[in-house]
C-alpha positions as CSV (number, residue, x, y, z in Angstrom):
1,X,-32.5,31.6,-21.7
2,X,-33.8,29.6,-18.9
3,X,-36.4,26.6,-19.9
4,X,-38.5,24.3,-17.7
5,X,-40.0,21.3,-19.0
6,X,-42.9,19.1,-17.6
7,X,-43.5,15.4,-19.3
8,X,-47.0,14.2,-18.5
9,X,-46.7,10.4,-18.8
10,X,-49.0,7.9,-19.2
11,X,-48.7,4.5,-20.1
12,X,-48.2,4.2,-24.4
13,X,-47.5,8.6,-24.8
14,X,-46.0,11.7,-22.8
15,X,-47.4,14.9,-23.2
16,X,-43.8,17.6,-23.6
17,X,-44.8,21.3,-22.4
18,X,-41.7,23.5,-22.3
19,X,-41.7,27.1,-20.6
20,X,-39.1,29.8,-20.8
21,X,-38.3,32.0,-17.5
22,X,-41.4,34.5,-18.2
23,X,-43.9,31.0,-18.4
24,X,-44.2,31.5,-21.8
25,X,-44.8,28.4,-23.5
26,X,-41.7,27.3,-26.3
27,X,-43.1,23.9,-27.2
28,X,-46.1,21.5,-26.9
29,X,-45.8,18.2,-28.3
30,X,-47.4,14.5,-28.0
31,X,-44.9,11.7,-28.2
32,X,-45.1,8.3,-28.3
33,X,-42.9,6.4,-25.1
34,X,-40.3,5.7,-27.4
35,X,-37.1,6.8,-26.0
36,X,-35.3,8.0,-29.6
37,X,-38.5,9.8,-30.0
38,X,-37.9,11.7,-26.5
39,X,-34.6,12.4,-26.6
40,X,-35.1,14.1,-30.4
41,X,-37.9,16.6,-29.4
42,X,-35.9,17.3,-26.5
43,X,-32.6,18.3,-28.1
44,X,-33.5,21.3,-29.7
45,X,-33.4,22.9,-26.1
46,X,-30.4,20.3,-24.4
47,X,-28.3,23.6,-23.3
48,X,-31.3,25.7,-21.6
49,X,-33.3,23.6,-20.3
50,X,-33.0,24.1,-16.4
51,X,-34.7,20.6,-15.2
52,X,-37.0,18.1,-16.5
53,X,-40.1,17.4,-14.4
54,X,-42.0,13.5,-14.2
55,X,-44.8,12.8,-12.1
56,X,-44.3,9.9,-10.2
57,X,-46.3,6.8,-11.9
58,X,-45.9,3.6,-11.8
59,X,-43.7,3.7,-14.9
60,X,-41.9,6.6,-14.3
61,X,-38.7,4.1,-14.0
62,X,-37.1,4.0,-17.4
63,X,-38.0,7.5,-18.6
64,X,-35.9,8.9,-15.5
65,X,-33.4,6.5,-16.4
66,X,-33.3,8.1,-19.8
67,X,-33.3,11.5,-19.1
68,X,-30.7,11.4,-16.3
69,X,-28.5,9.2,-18.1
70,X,-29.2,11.9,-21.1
71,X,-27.5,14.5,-18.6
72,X,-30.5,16.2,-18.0
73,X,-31.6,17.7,-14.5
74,X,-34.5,15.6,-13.5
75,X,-37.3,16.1,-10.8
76,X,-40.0,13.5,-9.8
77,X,-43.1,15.3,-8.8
78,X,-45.1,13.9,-5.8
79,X,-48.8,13.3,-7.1
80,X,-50.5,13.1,-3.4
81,X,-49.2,16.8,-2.8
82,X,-49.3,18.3,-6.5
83,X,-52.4,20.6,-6.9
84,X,-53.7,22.1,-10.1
85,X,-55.1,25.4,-9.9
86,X,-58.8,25.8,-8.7
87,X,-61.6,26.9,-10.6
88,X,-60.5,25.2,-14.4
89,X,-63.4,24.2,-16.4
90,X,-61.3,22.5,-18.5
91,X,-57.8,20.2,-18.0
92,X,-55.7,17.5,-20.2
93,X,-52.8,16.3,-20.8
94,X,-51.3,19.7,-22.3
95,X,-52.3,21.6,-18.9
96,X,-50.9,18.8,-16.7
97,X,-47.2,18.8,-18.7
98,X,-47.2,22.7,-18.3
99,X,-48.2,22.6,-14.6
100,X,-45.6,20.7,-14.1
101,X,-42.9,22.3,-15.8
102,X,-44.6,26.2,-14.1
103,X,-44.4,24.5,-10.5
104,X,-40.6,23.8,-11.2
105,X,-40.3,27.6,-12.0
106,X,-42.0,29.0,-9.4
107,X,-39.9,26.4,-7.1
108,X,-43.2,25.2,-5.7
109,X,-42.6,21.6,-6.9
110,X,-43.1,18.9,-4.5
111,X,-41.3,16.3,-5.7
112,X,-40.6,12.6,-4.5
113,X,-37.5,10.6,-4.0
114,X,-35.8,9.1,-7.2
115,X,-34.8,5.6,-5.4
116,X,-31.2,4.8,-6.6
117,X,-31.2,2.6,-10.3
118,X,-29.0,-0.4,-8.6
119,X,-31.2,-0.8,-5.9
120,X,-34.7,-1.0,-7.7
121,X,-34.4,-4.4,-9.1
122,X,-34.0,-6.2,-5.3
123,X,-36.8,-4.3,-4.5
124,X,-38.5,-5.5,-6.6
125,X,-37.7,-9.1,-6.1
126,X,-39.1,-8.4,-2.5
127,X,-42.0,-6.7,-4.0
128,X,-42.6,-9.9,-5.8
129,X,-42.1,-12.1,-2.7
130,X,-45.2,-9.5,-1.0
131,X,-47.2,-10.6,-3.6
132,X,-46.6,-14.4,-3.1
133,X,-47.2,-14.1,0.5
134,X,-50.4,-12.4,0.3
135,X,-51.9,-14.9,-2.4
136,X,-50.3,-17.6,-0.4
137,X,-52.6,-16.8,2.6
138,X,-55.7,-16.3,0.5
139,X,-55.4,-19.8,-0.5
140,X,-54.4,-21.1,3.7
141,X,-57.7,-19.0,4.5
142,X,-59.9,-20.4,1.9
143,X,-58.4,-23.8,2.8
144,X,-58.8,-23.2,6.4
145,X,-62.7,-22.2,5.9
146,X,-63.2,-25.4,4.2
147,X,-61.6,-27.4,6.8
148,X,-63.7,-25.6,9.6
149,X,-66.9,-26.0,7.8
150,X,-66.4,-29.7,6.9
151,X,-64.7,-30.9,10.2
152,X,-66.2,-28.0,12.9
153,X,-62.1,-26.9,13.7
154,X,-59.7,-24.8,11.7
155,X,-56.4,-26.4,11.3
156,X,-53.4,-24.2,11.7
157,X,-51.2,-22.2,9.5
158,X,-48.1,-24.1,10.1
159,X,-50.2,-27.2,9.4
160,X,-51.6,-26.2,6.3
161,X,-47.9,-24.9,5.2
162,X,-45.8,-27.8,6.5
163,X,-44.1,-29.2,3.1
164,X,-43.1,-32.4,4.4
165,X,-45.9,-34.0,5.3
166,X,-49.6,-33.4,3.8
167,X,-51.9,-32.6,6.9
168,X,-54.6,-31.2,4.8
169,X,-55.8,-34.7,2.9
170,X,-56.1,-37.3,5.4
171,X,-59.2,-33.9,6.7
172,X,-61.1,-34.5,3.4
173,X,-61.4,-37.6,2.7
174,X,-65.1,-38.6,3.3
175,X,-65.7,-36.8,0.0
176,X,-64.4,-37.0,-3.3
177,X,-65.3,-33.2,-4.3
178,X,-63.9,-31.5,-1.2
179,X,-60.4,-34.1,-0.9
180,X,-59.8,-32.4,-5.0
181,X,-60.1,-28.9,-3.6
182,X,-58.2,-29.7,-0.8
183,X,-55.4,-31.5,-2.9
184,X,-55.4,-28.1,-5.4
185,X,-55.2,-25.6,-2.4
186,X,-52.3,-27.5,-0.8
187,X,-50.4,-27.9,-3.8
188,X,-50.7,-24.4,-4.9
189,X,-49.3,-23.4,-1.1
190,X,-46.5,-25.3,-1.4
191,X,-45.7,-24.1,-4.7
192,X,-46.0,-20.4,-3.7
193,X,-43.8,-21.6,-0.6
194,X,-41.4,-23.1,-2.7
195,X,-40.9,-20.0,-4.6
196,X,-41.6,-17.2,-1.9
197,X,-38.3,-19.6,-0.4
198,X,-36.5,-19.6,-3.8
199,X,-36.9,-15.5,-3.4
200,X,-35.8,-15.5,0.3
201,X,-32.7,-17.6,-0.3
202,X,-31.4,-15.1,-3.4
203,X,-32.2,-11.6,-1.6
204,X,-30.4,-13.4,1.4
205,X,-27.2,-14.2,-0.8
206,X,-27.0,-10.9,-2.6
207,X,-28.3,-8.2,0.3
208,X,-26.9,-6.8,3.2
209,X,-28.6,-4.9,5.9
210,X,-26.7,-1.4,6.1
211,X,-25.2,-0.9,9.1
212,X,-27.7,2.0,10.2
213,X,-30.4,-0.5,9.5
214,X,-28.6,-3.5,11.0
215,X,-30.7,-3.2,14.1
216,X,-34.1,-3.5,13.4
217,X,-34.2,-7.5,13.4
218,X,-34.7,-6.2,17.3
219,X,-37.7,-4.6,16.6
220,X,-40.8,-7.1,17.8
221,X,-41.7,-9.2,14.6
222,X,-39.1,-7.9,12.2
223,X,-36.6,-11.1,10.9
224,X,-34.0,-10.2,8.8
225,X,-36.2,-10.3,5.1
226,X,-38.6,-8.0,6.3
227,X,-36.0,-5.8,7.6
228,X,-34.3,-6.2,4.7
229,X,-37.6,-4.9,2.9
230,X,-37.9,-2.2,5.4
231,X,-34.9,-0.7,4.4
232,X,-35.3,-0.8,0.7
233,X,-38.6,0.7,0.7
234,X,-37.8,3.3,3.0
235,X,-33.9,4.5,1.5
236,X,-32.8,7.3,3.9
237,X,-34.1,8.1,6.7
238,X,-32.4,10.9,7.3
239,X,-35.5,11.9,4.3
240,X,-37.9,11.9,6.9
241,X,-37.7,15.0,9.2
242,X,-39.9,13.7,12.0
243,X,-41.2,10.3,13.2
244,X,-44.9,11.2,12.2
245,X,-43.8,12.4,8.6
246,X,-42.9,8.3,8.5
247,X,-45.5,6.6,10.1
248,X,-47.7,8.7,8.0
249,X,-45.3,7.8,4.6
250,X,-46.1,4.1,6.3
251,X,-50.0,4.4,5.6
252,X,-50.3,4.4,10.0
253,X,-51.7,7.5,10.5
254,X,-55.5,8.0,10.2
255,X,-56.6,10.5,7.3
256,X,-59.7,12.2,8.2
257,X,-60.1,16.0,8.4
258,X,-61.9,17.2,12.0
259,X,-63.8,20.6,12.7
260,X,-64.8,21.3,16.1
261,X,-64.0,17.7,17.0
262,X,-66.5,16.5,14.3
263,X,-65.3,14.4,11.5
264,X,-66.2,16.9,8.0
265,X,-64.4,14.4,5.7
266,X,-61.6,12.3,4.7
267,X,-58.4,12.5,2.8
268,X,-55.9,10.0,0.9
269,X,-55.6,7.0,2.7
270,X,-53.6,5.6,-0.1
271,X,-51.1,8.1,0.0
272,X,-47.9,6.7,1.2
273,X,-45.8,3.5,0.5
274,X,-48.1,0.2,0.4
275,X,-45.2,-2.0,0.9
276,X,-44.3,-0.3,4.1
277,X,-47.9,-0.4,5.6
278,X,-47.6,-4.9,4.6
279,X,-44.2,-5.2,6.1
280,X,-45.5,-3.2,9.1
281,X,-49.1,-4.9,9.1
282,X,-46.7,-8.8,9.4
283,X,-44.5,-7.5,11.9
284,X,-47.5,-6.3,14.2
285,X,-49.0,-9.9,13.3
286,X,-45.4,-11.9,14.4
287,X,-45.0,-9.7,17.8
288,X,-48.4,-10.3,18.9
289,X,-48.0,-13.8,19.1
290,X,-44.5,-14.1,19.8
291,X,-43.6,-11.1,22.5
292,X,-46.0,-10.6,25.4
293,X,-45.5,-6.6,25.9
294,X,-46.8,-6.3,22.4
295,X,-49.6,-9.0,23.2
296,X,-50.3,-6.9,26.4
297,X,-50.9,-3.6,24.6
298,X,-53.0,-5.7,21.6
299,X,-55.3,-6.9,24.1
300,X,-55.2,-3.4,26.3
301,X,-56.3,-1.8,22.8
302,X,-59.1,-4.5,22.2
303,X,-60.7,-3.7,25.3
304,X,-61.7,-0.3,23.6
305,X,-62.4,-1.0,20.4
306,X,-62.1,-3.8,17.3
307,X,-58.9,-6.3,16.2
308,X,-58.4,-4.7,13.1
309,X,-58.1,-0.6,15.0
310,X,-56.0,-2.7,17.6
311,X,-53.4,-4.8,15.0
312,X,-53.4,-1.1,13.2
313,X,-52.6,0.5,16.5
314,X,-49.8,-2.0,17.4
315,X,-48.1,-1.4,13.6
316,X,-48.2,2.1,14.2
317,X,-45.8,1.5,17.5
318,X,-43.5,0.0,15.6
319,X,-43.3,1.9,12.4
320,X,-42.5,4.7,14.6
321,X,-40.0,2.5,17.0
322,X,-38.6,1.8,14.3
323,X,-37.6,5.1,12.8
324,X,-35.8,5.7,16.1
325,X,-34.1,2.3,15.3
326,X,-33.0,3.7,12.1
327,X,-32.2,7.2,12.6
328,X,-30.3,6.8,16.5
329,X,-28.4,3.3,15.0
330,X,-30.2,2.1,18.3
331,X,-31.4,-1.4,19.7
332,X,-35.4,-1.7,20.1
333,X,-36.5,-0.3,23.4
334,X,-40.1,-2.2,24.0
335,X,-40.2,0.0,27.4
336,X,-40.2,3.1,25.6
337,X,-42.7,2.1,23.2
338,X,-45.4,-0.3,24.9
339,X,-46.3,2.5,27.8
């Protein structure tokens, strides 16, 4: 006898909804996320069950883990594209683990791409660097405003960042108030500097790039940690069958739904990897001020509409030069793609 099972998790308890081959359901049980507790209720049913189905949370990580290393068949189901049937009054947790585990038997899963155990924890690390970076130019901004209001001109970034010499106090001085929040912006920049370079330095040491990645440090704006990052978040590429299925994985490609060239509504704009869209998003900012053929086609694109549709516009080139990067092991052609 054939089984399929479905494990709604959340993030303290799974919901367990085994089927046999007919649908029929075998068992329906609540656990805790303890993994002696998992493996127990699953055990019963080791030799028939056909494949385990997770839906891809953020925690999905160590029950995977489990399961595979268990021996068991597992499947990571793609929440963006995973539909429940229309028309329910009512749904829980008990529906959603049996959903999952009748869209594995119906082979109607969509299901997401388990990114390899050994390679998660660097990503991470980089993940964590993303997050540094973003609070780190909070802080320059909010410094920067402060500046501008107080002395009528906004320093610049490599000012405010420079660790060797404090540019930011000698601005403030004319009041005691304003020279404190200065002081406490700058040293929190430096700090997160300090440690977004601490990051930098290990991921340097311990990865890489693959040699089908090695060239997209020629892509406009791309140095070697955000290639680096680029390649860890988007594994093979050979996943992706065109270059729109990645820009769109890439969070580059508009979501709204159109009828008769009228806009009747809009869909996930979330859907896709966030990382991605960031690495993308600080490439687009380093080529426009460092490469005049994407400066060119910034400005060409501001003429019709607003800097934020035109820094999106320029991301979008490259996320999709580089996928040709990627896939062709080629060198960035800035011909092909500024036209």
């Amino acid at each position: 006898m054939k089984l399929y099972t479905g494990l709604d998790l959340h993030s303290s308890n799974s919901y367990l909804g085994i089927i046999d081959e007919t649908g029929k359901r075998v068992l329906k049980q609540k656990l805790p996320n303890e993994r002696e507790r998992i493996l127990e209720a699953l055990k019963p049913y080791q030799n028939d069950i056909v494949g385990i189905v997770v839906e891809s949370t953020y925690n999905w990580y160590w029950l995977v883990d489990l399961l595979m290393g268990a021996g068991y068949h597992v499947h990571l189901a793609n929440p963006a594209a995973t539909k429940k049937y229309t028309g329910l009054k009512f749904a829980d947790d008990q529906h959603d683990a049996f959903w999952l585990a009748e869209m594995l038997r119906l082979g109607i899963l969509p299901e997401g791409y388990i990114y390899p155990k050994e390679d998660r924890p660097v990503r991470d690390l980089l993940r964590k660097r993303m997050h540094l970076v973003r609070l780190r130019t909070s802080l320059i901004v909010s410094l920067q405003n402060i500046l501008c209001r107080n002395n009528g001109y906004r320093l610049k970034t490599a000012d405010v960042k420079a660790l060797c010499d404090d540019r930011v106090a000698p601005l403030l001085t004319r009041n005691e108030d304003l020279a404190l929040a200065g002081m406490v912006s700058k040293e929190s920049i430096d700090f997160l500097t300090r440690q977004i370079k601490k990051i930098e330095a290990v991921i340097e040491d311990k990865v890489e790039l693959k040699p089908s990645y090695a060239k997209l440090q020629s892509v406009f704006g791309v140095g070697k940690i955000l290639a680096l990052t680029i390649m860890l978040e988007t594994g093979p590429i050979s996943r992706f069958a065109k270059v729109g299925n990645y820009a769109s994985y890439c969070r580059k490609v508009a979501s709204k739904w159109l009828s008769n060239d009228k806009v009747k509504g809009k869909g996930n704009k979330k859907s896709g990897n966030k990382y991605l869209a960031w690495a993308y998003s600080e490439a687009a900012e380093h080529a426009c001020r460092s490469y005049t053929p994407a400066r060119t086609y910034y400005n060409r694109k501001m003429q019709k509409t607003n800097f934020m549709a035109a820094h999106n516009a320029l991301a979008h080139k490259l996320a999709r030069a580089a996928y040709y990067v990627m896939r062709d092991e080629v060198n960035f052609m800035p011909e092909k793609t500024f036209v």
